[in-house]
FIMIBA-957192 format. One record per atom (N, C-alpha, C): residue in three letters; atom name; z, x, y. Coordinates in pm, 1 decimal. Each point is the difference from the previous one (the first is absolute). Layout:
{type ALA; atom CA; c3 Z; c1 X; c2 Y}
...
//
This chain:
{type UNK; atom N; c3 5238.8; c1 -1960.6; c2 993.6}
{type UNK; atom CA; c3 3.6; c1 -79.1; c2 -121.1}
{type UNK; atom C; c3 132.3; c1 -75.9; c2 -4.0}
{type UNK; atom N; c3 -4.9; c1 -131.7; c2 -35.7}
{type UNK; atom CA; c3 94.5; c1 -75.0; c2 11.7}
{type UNK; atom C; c3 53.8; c1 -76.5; c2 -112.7}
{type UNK; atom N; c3 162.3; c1 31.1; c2 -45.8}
{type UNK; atom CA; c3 14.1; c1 4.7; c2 -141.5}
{type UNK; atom C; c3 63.4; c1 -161.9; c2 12.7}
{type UNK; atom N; c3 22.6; c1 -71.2; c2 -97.7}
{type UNK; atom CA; c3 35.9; c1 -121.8; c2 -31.8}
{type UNK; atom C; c3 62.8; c1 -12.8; c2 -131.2}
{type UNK; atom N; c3 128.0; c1 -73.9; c2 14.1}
{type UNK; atom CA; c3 73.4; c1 -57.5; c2 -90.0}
{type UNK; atom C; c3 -52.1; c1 -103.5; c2 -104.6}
{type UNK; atom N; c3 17.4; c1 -24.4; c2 -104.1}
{type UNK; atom CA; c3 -84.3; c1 -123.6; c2 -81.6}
{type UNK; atom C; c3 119.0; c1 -17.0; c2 -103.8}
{type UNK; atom N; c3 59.5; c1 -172.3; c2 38.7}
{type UNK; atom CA; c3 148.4; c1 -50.4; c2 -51.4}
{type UNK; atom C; c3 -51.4; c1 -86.8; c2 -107.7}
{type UNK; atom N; c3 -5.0; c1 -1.5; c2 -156.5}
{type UNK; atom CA; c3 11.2; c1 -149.4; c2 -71.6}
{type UNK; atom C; c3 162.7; c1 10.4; c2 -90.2}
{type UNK; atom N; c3 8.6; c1 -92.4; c2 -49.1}
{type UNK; atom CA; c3 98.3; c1 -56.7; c2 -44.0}
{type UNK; atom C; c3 145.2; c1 130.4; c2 -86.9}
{type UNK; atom N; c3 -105.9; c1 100.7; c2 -69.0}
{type UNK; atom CA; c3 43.0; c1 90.0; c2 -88.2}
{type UNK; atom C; c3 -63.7; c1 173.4; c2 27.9}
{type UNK; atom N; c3 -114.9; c1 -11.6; c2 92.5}
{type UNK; atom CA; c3 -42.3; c1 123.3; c2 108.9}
{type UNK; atom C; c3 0.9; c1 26.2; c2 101.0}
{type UNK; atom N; c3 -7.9; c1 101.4; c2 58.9}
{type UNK; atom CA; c3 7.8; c1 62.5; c2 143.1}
{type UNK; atom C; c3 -66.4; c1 100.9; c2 -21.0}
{type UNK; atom N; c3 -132.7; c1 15.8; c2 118.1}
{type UNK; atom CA; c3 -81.3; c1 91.8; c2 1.1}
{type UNK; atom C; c3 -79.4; c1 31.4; c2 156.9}
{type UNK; atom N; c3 1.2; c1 150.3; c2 -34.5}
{type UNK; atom CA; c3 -44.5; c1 27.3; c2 154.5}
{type UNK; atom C; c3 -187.3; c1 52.1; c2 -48.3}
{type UNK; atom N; c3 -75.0; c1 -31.8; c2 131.4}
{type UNK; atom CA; c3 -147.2; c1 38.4; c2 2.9}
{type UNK; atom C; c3 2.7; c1 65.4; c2 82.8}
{type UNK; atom N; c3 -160.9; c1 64.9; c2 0.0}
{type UNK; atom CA; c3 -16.6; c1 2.4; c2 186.0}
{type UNK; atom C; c3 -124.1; c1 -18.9; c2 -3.4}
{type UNK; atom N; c3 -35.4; c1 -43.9; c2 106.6}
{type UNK; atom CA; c3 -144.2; c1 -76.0; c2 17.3}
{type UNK; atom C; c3 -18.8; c1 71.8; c2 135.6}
{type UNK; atom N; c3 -102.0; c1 71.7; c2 34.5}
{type UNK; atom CA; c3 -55.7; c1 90.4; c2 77.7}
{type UNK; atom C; c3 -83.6; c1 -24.3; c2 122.4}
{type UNK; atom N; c3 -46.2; c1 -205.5; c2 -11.0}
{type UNK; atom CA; c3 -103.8; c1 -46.1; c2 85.9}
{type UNK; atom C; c3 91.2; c1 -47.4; c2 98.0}
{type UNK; atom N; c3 -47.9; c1 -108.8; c2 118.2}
{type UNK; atom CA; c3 79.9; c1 -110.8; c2 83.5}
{type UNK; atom C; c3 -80.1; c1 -107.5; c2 -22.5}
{type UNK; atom N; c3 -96.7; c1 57.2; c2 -102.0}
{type UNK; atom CA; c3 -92.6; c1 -163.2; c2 10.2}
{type UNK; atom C; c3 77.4; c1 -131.1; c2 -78.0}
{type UNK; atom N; c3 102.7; c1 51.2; c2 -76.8}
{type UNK; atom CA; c3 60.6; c1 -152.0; c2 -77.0}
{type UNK; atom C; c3 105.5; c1 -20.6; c2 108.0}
{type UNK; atom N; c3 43.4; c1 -128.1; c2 -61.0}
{type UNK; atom CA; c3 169.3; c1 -30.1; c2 38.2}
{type UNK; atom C; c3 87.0; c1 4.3; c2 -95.0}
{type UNK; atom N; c3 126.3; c1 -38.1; c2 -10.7}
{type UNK; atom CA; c3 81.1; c1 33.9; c2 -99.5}
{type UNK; atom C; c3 -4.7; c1 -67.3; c2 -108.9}
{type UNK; atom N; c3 -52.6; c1 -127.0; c2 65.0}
{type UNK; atom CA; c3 -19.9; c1 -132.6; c2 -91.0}
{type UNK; atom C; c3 -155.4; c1 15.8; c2 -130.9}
{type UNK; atom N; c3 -112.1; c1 84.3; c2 76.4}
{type UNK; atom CA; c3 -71.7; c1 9.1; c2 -62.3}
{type UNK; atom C; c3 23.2; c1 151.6; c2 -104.3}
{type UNK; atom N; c3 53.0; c1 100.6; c2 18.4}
{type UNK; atom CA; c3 62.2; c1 104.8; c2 -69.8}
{type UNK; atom C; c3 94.2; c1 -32.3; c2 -105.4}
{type UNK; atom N; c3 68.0; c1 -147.3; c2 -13.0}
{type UNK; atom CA; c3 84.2; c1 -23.9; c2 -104.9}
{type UNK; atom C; c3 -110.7; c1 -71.1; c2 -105.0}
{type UNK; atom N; c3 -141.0; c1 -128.0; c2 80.8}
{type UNK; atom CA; c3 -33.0; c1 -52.6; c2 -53.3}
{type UNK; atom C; c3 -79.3; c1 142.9; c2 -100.5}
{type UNK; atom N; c3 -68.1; c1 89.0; c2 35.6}
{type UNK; atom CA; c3 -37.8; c1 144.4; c2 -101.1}
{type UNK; atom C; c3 61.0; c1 40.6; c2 -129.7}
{type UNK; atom N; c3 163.1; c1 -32.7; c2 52.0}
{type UNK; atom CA; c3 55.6; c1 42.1; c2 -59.9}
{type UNK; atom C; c3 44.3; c1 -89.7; c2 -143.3}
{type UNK; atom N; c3 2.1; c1 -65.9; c2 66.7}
{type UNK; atom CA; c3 6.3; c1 -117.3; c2 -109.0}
{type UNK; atom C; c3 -87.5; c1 -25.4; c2 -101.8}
{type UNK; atom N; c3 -155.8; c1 -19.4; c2 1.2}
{type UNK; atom CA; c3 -102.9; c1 40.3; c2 -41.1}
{type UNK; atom C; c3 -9.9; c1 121.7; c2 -87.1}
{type UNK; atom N; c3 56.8; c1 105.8; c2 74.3}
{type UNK; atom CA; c3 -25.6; c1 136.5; c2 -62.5}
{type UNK; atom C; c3 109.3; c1 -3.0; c2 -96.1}
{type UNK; atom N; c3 109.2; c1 -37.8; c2 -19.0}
{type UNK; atom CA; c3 134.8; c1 5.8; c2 -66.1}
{type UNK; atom C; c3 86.0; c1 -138.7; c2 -45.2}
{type UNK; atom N; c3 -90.5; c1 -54.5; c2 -18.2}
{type UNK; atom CA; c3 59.2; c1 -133.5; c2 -58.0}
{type UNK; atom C; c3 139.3; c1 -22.9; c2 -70.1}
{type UNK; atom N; c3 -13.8; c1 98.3; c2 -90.0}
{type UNK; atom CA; c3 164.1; c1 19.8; c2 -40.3}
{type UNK; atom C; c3 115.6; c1 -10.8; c2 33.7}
{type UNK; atom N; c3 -22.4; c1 73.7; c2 96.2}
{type UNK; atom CA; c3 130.4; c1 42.7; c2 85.4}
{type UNK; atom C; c3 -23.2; c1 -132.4; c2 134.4}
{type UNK; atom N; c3 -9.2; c1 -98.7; c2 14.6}
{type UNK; atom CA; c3 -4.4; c1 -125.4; c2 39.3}
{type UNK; atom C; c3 70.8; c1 42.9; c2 135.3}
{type UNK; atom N; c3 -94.3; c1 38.3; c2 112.4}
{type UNK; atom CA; c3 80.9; c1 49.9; c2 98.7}
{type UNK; atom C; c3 28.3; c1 -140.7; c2 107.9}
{type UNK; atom N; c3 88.0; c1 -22.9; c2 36.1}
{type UNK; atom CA; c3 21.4; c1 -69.8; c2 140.3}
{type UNK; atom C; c3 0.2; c1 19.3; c2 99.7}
{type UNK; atom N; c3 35.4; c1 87.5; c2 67.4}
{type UNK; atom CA; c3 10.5; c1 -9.5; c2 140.0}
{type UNK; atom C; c3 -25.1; c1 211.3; c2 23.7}
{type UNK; atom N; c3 -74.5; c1 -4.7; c2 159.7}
{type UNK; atom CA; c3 20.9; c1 157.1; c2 -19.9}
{type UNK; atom C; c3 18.1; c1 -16.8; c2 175.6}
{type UNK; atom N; c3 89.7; c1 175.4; c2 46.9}
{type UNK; atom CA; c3 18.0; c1 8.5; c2 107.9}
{type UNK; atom C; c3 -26.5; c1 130.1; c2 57.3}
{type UNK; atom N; c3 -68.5; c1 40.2; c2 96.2}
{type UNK; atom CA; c3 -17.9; c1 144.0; c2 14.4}
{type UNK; atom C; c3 128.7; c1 90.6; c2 9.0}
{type UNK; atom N; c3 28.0; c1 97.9; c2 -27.8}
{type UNK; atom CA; c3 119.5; c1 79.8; c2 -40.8}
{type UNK; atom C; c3 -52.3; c1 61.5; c2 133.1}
{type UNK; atom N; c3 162.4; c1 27.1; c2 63.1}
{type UNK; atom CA; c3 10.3; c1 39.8; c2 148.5}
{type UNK; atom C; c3 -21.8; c1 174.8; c2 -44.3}
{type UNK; atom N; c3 -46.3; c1 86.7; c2 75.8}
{type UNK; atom CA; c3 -8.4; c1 118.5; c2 31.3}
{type UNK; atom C; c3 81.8; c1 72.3; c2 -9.3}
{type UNK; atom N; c3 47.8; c1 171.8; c2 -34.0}
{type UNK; atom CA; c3 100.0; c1 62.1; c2 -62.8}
{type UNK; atom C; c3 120.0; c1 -110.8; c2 -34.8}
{type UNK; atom N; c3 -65.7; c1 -84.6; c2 -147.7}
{type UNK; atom CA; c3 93.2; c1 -27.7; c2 -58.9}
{type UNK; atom C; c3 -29.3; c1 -4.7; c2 -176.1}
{type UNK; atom N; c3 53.4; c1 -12.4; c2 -107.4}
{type UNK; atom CA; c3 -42.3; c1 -1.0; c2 -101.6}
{type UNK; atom C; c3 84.1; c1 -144.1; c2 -71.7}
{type UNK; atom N; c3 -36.3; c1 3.5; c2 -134.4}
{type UNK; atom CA; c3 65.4; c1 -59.5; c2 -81.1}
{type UNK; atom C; c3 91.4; c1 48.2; c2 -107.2}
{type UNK; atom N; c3 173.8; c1 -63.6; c2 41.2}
{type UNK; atom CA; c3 71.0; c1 52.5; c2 -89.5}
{type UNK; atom C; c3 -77.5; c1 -2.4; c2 -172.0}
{type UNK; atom N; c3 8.8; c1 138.8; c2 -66.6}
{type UNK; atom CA; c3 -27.8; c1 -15.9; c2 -145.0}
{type UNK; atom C; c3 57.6; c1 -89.4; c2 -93.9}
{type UNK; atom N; c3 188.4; c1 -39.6; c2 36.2}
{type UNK; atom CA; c3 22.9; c1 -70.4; c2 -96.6}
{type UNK; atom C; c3 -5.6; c1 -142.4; c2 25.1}
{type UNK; atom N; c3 -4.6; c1 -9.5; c2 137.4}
{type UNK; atom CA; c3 40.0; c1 -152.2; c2 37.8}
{type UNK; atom C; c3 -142.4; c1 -84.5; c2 50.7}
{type UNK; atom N; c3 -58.2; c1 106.7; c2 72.4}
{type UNK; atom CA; c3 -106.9; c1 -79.0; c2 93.0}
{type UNK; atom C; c3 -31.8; c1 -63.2; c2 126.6}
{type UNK; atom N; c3 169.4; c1 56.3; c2 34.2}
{type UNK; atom CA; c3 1.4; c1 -32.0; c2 131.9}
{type UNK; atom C; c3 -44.9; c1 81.6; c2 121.0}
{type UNK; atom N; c3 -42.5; c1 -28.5; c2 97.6}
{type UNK; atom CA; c3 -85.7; c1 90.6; c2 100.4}
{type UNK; atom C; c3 120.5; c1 146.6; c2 20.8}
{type UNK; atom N; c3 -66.8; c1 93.8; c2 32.6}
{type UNK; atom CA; c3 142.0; c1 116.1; c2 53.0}
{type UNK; atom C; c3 -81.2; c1 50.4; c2 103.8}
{type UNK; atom N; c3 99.7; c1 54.6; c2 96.1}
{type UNK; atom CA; c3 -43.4; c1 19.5; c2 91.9}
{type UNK; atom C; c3 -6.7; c1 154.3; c2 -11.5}
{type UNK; atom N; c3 -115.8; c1 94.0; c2 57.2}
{type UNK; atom CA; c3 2.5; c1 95.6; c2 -63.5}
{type UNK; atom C; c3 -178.8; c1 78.4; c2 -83.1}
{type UNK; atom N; c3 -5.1; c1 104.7; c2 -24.9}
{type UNK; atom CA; c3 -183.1; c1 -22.0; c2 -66.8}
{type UNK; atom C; c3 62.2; c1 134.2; c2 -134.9}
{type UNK; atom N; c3 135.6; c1 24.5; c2 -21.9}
{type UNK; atom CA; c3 74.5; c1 34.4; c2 -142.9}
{type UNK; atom C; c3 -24.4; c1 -80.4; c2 -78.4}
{type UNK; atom N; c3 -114.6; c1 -4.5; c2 -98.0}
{type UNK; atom CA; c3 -12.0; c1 -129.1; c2 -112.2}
{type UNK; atom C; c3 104.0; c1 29.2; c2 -100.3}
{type UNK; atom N; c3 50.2; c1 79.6; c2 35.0}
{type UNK; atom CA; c3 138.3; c1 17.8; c2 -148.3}
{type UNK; atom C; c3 136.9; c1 -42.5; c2 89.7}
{type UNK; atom N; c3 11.2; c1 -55.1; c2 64.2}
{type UNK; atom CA; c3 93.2; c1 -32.2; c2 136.9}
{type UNK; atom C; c3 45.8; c1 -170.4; c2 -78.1}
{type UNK; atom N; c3 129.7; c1 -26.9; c2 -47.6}
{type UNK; atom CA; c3 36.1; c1 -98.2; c2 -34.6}
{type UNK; atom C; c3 56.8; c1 -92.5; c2 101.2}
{type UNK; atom N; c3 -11.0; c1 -135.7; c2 -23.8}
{type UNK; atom CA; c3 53.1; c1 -58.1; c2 152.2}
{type UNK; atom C; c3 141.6; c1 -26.7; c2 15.4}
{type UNK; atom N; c3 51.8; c1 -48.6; c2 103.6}
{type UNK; atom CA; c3 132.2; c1 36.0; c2 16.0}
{type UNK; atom C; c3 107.4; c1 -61.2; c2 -141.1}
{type UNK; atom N; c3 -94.7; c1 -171.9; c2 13.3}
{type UNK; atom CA; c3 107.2; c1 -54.9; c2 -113.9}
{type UNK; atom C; c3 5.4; c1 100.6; c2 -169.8}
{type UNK; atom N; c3 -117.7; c1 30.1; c2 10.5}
{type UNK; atom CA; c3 -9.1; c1 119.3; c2 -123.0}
{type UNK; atom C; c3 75.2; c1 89.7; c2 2.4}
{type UNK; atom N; c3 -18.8; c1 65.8; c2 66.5}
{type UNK; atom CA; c3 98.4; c1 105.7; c2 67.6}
{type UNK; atom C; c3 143.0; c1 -1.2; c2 -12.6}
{type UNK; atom N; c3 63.9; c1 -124.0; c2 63.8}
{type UNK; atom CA; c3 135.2; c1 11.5; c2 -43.6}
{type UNK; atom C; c3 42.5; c1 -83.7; c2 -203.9}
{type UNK; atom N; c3 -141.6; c1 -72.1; c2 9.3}
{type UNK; atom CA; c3 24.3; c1 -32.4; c2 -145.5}
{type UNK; atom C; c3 51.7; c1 150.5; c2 -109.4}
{type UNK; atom N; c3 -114.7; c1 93.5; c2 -5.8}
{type UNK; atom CA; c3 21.3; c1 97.4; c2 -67.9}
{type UNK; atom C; c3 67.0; c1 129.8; c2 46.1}
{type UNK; atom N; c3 38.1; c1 -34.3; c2 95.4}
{type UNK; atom CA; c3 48.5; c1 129.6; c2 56.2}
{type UNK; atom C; c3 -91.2; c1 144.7; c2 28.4}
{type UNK; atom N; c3 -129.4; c1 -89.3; c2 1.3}
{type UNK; atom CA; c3 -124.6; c1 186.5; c2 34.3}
{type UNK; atom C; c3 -64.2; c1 -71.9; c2 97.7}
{type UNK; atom N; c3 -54.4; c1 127.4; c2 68.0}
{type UNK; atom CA; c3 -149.9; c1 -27.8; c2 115.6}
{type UNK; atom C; c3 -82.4; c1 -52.2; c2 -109.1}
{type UNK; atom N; c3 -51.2; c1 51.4; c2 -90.2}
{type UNK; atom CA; c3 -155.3; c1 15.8; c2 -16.7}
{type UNK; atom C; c3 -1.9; c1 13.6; c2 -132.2}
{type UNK; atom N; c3 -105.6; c1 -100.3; c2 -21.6}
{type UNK; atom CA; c3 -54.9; c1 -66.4; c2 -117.5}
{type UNK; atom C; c3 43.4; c1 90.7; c2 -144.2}
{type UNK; atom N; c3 -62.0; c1 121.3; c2 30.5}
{type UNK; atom CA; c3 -35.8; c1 130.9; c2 -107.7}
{type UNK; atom C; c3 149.9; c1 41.6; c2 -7.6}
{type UNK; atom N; c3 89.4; c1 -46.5; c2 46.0}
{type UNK; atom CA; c3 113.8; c1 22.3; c2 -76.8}
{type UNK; atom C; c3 95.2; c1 -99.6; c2 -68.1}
{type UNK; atom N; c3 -50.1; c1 -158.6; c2 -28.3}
{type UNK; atom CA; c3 44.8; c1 -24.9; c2 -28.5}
{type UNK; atom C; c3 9.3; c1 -9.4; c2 -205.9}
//
């Protein structure tokens, strides 16, 4: 199963879509459709043992979803999310 990023202006959101029958292009057009709201633009498959920082959103390298990324990291002075 292959998870994907979904970027609009004011969200960031991860899926996972389980087939190979779409492309990325047609998995955003779904998405868009399905979630109009959240006005998505652009999506990219999220590379393998990695997650998304909680506060920022930036990729981390790593499959610790409480694992903050580096610039976070030295921002607050903690690893991980649940302590800040």
């Amino acid at each position: 199963m292959a998870k994907y990023i979904l970027i609009s202006e004011t969200h960031i959101g991860v899926i996972s879509y389980p087939g190979k029958d779409k492309t990325e292009s047609e998995i955003l057009e779904m998405m868009q459709r399905d979630e109009p709201e959240h006005k998505w633009q652009s999506i990219k498959r999220q590379p393998r043992g990695t997650h998304l920082c909680k506060y920022c959103g930036v990729i981390v390298i790593g499959t610790c979803a409480d694992l903050l990324c580096t610039d976070c990291r030295e921002t607050f002075g903690h690893s991980l999310y649940s302590e800040l």
